[in-house]
N, C-alpha and C positions, 0 to 999 in steps of 0.2 A: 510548461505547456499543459493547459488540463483539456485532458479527450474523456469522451462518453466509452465505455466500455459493458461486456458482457460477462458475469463469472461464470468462469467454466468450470474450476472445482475450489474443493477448499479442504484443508489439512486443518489440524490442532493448531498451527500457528500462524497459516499462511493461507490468501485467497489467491489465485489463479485468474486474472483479468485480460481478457482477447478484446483487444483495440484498434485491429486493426492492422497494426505494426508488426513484424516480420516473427518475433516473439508474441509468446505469452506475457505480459508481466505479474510481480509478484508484490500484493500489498503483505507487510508482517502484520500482525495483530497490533502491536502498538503502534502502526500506522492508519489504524483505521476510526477511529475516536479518541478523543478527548476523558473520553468516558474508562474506566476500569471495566472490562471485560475478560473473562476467563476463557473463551471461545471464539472465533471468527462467527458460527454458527448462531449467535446472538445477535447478529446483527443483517447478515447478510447470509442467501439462499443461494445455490447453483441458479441461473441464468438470472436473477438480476441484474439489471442496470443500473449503473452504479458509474458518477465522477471521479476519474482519479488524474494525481497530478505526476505525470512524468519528474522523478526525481533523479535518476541516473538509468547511461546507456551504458553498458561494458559491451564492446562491438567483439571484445576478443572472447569473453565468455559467453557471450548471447546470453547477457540478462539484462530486463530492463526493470529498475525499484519503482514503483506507485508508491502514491498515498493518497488516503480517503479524508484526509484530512488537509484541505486545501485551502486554508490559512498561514500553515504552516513549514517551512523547510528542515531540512536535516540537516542543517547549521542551527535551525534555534533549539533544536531537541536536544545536538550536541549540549550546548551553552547552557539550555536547562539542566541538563543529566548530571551535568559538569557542577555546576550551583546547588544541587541538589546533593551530592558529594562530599563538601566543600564542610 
């Protein structure tokens, strides 16, 4: 599912995205390009708007994983990471 979200904060490795949804969700830094970036802050500012793709809910933890990178699933990153290893 990809929803329109707002960034509400951002850490060295992590953006903070309010969607809506009963959580915050959380993009990682290698979730949000394609691209080699060192910073979230590279890319994305506190309240941009920004697409991101519902990747997992944990209902018991109350998190829910984005990605800004919405070509993509966390099975092909797996399979790449994996191939890339190899």
């Amino acid at each position: 599912m990809i929803l329109q979200g707002s960034v509400t904060n951002i850490t060295h490795f992590v953006a903070f995205i309010y969607t809506g949804l009963h959580q915050n969700g959380l993009v990682h830094i290698s979730f949000m390009t394609n691209q080699f970036v060192t910073a979230p802050h590279e890319l994305i500012k506190t309240d941009d708007i920004v697409h991101v793709k519902v990747l997992s809910i944990d209902m018991e933890g109350k998190h829910v994983a984005l990605s800004m990178r919405l070509d993509e699933t966390i099975a092909d990153k797996k399979d790449k990471t994996a191939s890339e290893n190899e």
